[in-house]
C-alpha positions in Angstrom: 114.6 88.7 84.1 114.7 85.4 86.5 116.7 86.4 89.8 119.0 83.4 91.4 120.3 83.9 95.2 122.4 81.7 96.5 121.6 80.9 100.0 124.7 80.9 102.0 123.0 81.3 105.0 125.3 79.8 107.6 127.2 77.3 105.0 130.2 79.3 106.3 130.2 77.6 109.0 131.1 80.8 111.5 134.2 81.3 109.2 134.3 85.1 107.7 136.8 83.8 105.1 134.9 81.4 104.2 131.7 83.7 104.0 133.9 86.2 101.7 135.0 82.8 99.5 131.0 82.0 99.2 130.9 86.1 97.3 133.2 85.5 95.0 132.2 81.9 94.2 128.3 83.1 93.7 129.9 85.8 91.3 132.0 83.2 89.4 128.7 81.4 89.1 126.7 84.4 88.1 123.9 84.7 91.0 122.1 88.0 91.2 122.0 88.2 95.4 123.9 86.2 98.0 121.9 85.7 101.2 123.3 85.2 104.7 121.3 84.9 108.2 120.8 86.7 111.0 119.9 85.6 114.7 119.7 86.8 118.1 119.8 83.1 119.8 118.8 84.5 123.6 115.8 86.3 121.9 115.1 83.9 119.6 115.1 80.5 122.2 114.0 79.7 125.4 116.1 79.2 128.4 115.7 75.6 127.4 116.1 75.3 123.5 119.3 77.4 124.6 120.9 74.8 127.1 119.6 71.5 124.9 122.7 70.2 123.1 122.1 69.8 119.4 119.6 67.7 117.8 122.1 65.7 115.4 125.4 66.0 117.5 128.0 65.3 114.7 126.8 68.7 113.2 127.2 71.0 116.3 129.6 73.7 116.7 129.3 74.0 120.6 127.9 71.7 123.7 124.3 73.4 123.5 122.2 74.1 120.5 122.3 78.0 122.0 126.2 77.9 121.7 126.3 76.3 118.1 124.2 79.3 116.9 126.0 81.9 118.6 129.2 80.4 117.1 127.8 80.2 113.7 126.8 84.2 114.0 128.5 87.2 112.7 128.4 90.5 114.2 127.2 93.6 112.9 130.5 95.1 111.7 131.0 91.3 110.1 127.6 91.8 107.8 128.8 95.3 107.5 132.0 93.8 105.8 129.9 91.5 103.8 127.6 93.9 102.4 130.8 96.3 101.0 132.4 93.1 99.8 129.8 92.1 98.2 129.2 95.8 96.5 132.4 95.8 95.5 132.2 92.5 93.6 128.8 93.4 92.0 126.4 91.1 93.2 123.5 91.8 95.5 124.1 91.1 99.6 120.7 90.0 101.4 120.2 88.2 104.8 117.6 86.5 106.2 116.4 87.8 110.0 114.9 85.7 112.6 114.1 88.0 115.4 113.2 91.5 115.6 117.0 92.2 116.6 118.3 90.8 113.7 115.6 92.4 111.6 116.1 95.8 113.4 120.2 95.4 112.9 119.9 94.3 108.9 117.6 97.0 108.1 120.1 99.4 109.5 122.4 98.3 106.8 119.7 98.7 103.8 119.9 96.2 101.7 117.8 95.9 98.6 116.2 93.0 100.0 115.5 91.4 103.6 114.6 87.5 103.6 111.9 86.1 106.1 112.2 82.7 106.6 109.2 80.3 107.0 109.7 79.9 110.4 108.9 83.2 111.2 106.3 84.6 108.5 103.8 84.9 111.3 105.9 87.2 113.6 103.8 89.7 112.9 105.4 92.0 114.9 108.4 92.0 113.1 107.5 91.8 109.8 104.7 95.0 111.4 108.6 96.8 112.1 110.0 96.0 108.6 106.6 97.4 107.0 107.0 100.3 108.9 110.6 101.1 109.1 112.4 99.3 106.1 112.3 100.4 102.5 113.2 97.6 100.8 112.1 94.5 98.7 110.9 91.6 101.4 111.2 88.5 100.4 109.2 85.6 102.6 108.7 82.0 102.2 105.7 80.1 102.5 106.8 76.8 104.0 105.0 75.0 106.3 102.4 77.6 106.1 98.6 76.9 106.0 96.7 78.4 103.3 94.7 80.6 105.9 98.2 81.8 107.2 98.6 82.5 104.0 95.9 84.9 103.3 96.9 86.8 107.1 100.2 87.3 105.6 99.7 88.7 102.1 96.3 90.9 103.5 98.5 92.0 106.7 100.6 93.6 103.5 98.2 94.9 101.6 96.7 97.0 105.3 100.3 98.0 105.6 100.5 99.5 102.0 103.7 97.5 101.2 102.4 94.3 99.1 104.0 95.9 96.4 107.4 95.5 97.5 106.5 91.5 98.9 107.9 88.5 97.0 106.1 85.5 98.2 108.1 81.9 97.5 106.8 78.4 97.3 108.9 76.1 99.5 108.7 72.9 101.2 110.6 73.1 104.7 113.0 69.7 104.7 116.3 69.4 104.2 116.8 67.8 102.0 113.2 67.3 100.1 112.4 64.2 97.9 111.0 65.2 95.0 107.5 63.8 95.4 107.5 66.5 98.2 108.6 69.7 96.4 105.0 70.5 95.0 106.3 72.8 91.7 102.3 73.4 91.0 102.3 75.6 94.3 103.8 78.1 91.8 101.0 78.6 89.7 98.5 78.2 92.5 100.3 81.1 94.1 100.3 82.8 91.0 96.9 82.6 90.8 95.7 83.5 94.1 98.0 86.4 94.7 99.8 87.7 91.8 98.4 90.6 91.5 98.4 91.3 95.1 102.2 91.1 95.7 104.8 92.4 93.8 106.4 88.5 92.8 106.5 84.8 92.9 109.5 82.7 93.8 110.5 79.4 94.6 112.8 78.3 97.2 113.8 74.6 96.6 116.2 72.3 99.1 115.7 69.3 97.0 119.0 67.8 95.1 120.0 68.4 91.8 119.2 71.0 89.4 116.2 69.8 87.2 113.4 71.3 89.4 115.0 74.6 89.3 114.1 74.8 85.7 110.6 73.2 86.2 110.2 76.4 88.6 111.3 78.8 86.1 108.5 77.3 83.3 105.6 77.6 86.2 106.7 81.0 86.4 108.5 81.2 89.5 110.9 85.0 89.0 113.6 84.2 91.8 115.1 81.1 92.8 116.8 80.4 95.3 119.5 77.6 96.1 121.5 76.6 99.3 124.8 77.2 98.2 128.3 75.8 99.8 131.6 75.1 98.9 131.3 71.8 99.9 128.4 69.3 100.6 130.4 67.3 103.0 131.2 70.0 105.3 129.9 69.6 108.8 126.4 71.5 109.2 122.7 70.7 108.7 122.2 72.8 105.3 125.2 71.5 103.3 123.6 68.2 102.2 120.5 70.3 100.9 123.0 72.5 99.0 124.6 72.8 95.5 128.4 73.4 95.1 129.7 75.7 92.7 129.8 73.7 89.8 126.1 73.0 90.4 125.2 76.3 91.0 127.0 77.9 88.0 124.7 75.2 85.5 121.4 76.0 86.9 121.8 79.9 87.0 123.2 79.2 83.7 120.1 77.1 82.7 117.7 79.2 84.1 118.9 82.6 82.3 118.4 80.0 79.1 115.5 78.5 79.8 113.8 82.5 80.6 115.1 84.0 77.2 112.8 80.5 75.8 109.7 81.9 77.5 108.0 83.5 75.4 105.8 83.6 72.3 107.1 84.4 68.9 106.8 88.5 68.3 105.9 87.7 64.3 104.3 84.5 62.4 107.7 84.1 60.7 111.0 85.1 62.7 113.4 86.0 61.1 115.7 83.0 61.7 113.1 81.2 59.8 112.8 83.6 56.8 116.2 82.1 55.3 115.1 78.4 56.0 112.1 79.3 54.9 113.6 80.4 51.4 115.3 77.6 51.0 113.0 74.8 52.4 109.3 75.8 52.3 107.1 74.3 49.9 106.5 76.2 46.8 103.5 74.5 45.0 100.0 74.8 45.1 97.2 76.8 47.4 94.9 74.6 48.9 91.5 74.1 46.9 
């Protein structure tokens, strides 16, 4: 079955009842996994990306771009919260981890699945200490990623014995992405090159709407994944890119129809078609 996350990821904008409103809304809407992030801002920028104030001001949560993520972080006890919450309300809880901190404090909590981000799908020394110490799915996206990078990362896998439990998506990094920039045939070229290296294919989309979703699903993408928030006109750099609940509900709902479609018919003449047939099929001659 097709597996839809809803990407959270700091939509909550640093508010945990906001966070716990984003659960229950991806339940409403019927997502398999919710995914949150994870960062250790003093490990993850330099004394300078730290002390620069924020790119697009309007969207900052403090006077440098160091403070707005540290306000937008929960603790540990916070995604411990989130990950019980979530248990409790039946739907899977998953974060994304940007630093070996992070990585090291998520994997402590043993998710099912742990997110790498495109950003950092070439930190091999953290994705080295997930291999090595975390038993789970992981799930990494190939944005702006060359095809040699590529290669390094699924073979890196495969040396460390755990391609089986990799989930590759295609992605485009923008937020959001015009359409004539999402690439949906990067799904079957994945498909193709490493499908039976890793354990799945996804897509990861930050376009608008819902139609591409679908696409996805018929190029034979087995996750999705959404940016989800409550609200697209909440202050924050990911809410624009994101779909609200209404829009989230319709394309899980679409994309659990569109997956029962795919497939070939299991006899010449199903049996939906046996009573039409009866009444409709023509009856006369063989041809000559």
């Amino acid at each position: 079955m097709i597996k839809v996350i809803a990407e959270a990821g700091c939509n909550h904008k640093g508010d945990f009842t906001i966070a716990l409103e984003l659960i229950d809304s991806a339940v409403l809407c019927k997502c398999d996994v919710i995914k949150f992030q994870k960062r250790t801002p003093r490990e993850l920028l330099s004394c300078e990306e730290y002390n620069k104030p924020h790119p697009v001001p309007e969207n900052a949560y403090g006077k440098t771009y160091g403070e707005h993520r540290e306000f937008l972080e929960f603790s540990m006890e916070q995604h411990r919260e989130l990950k019980a919450y979530c248990e409790q309300r039946g739907i899977i809880y998953s974060t994304s981890v940007w630093d070996m901190t992070s990585a090291r404090e998520i994997a402590s909590l043993q998710p099912e699945l742990i997110k790498i981000p495109s950003a950092q799908n070439t930190n091999f020394t953290m994705l080295g200490w997930l291999c090595d110490n975390y038993g789970g799915e992981i799930h990494l996206s190939f944005g702006m990623t060359s095809r040699e990078e590529e290669e390094n990362i699924v073979s890196f896998f495969e040396r460390h014995g755990r391609a089986g439990d990799l989930v590759i998506y295609a992605c485009t990094s923008g937020y959001p992405v015009a359409f004539e920039d999402v690439c949906l045939l990067e799904i079957p070229r994945l498909r193709q090159q490493f499908g039976k290296r890793v354990k799945s294919i996804g897509f990861s989309g930050h376009h608008l709407g819902i139609a591409v979703d679908i696409a996805a699903v018929t190029l034979g993408a087995q996750w999705v994944e959404r940016h989800f928030t409550l609200d697209r006109t909440w202050k924050g750099t990911d809410h624009a890119a994101s779909l609200e609940p209404a829009g989230m509900a319709k394309v899980t709902r679409d994309i659990r129809n569109v997956g029962k479609a795919l497939k070939a018919k299991e006899q010449e003449i199903l049996p939906v078609e046996a009573i039409q047939r009866d009444k409709l099929k023509w009856k006369g001659a063989s041809p000559a």
